[in-house]
C-alpha positions as CSV (number, residue, x, y, z in Angstrom):
1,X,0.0,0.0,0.0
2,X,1.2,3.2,-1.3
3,X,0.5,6.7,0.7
4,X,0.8,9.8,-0.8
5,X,0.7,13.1,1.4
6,X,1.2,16.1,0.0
7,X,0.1,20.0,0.5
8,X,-2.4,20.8,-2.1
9,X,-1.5,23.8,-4.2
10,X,0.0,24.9,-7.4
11,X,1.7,21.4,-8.7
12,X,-0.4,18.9,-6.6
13,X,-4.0,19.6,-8.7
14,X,-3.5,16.4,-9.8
15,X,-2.6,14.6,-6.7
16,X,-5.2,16.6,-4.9
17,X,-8.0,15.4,-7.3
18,X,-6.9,11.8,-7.0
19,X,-7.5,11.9,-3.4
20,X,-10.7,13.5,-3.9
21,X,-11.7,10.5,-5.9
22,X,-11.1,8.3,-3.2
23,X,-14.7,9.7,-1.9
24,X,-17.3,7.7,-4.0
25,X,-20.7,10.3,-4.8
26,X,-23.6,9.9,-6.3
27,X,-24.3,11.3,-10.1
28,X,-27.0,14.0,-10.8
29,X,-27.8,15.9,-13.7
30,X,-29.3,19.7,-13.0
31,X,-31.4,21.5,-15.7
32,X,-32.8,24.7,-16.2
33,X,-34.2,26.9,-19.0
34,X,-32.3,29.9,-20.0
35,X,-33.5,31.9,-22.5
36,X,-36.3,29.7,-23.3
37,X,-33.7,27.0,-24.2
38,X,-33.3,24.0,-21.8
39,X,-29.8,23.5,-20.3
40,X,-28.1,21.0,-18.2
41,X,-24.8,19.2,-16.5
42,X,-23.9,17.1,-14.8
43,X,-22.9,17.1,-11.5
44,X,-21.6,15.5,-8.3
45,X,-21.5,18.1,-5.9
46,X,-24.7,17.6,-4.2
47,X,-25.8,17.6,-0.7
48,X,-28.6,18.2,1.7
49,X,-28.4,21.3,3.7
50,X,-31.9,21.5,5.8
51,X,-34.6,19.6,6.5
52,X,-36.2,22.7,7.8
53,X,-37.0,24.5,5.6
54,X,-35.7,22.2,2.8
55,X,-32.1,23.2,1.3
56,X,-29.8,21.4,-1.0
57,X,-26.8,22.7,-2.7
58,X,-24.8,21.9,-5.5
59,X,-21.5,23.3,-6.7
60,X,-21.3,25.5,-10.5
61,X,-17.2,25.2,-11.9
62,X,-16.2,29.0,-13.3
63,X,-14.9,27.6,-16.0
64,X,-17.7,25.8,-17.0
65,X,-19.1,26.9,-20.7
66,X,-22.7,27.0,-18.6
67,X,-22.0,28.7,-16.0
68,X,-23.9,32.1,-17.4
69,X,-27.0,29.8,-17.7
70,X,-27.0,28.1,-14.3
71,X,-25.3,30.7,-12.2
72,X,-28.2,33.0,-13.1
73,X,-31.0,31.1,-12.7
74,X,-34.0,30.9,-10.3
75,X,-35.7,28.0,-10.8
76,X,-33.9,24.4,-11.8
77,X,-34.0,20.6,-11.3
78,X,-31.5,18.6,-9.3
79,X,-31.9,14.6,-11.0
80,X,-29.9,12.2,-9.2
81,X,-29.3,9.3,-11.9
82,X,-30.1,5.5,-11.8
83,X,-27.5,3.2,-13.0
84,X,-28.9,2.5,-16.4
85,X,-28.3,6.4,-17.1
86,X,-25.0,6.9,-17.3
87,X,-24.7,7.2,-21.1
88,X,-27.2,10.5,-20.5
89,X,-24.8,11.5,-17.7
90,X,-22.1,11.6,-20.3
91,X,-23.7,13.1,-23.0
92,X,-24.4,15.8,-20.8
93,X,-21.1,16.6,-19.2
94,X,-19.9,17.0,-22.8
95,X,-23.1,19.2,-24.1
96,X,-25.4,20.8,-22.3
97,X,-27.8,22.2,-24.8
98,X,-27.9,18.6,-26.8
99,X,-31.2,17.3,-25.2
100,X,-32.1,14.8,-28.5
101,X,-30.8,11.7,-26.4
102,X,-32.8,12.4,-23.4
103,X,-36.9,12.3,-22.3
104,X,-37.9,15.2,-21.4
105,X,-40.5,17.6,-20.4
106,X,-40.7,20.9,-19.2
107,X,-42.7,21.3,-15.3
108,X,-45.2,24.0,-14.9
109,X,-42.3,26.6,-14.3
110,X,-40.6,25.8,-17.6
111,X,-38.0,23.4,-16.3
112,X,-37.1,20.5,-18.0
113,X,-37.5,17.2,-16.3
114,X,-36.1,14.2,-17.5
115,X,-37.6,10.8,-16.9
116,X,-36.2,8.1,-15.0
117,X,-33.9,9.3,-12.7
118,X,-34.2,7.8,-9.2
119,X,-34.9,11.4,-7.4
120,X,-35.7,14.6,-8.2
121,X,-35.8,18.0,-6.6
122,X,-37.3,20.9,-8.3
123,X,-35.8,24.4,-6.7
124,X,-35.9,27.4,-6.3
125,X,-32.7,29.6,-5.7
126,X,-32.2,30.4,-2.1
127,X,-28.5,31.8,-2.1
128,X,-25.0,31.7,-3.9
129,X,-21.8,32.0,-2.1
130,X,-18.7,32.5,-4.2
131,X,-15.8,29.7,-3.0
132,X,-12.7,29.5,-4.6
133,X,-13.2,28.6,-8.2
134,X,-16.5,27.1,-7.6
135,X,-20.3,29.0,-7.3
136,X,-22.1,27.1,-4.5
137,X,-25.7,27.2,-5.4
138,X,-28.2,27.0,-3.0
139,X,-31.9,25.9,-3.6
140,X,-34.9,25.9,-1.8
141,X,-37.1,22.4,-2.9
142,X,-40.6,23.0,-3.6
143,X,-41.2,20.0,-4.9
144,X,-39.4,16.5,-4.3
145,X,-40.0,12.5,-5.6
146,X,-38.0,9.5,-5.6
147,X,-38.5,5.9,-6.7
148,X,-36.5,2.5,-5.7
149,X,-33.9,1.2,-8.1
150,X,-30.0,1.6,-8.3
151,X,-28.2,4.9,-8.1
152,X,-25.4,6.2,-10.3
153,X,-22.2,6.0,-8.4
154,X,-18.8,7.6,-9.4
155,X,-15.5,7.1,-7.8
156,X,-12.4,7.0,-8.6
157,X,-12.9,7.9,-12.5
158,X,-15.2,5.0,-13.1
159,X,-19.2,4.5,-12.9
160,X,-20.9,2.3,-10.9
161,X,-24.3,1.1,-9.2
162,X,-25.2,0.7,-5.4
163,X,-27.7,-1.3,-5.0
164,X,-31.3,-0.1,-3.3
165,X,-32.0,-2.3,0.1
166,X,-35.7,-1.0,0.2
């Protein structure tokens, strides 16, 4: 067993996000409308924040070629992806606007919703806080559902399932 300790910083980003990897997460995929065109990535930075009132939060890159789209809007999905989704995953990391490979429809507030994920929480923005080179969204879930069945899983570079005891 090889250790590796080092002081993150300039030189160590890739050491740094190697040992983040070491933390398995879930996958989700967030979507929005901006300017009456639907938008999404995906992410792995999600989290609960509060039951009460209910907050979650997911993390926006500042280099990300969305970032205008997501880090202005008010309303958006969070969709945390089942295990038989991970091509969409993908497809959407590489292109957000490209929606031809996935169902969809948009809610009542003109967010699009894709079909099948495992969970879902439709927002609306509570708060940003600026951190580092990341934009940590907050949202306020109005609405919430979920379903049994295997969640995406991602660690280490590779995909994976976990599988649902209920």
């Amino acid at each position: 067993m090889t250790e590796n300790s080092f002081i993150p910083g300039p030189g160590q980003t890739l050491a740094f996000r190697e040992a983040l990897g070491c933390y398995g997460t879930g996958v989700a995929v967030v979507t929005t409308m901006a300017e009456g065109t639907p938008v999404a990535i995906t992410v792995n930075s999600f989290t609960s924040v509060s039951l009460d009132p209910p907050l979650v939060l997911w993390c926006l890159g500042e280099e990300s070629n969305r970032y205008d789209a997501f880090s202005k809007a008010e309303q958006y999905a969070i969709h945390v992806m089942a295990e038989g989704q991970q091509d969409q995953t993908l497809r959407f990391a590489r292109n957000g606007w490209d929606f031809s490979h996935a169902d969809w429809q948009a809610d009542a507030s003109d967010t699009p919703i894709l079909s099948g994920c495992l969970a879902r929480f439709d927002c609306s923005l509570h708060a940003r806080h600026q951190a580092g080179d990341h934009l940590i969204i907050v949202g306020e879930v109005l609405r919430a559902m979920h379903r049994t069945g295997k969640g995406l899983m991602f660690k280490r570079g590779q995909y994976g399932a976990f599988t649902d005891l209920l």
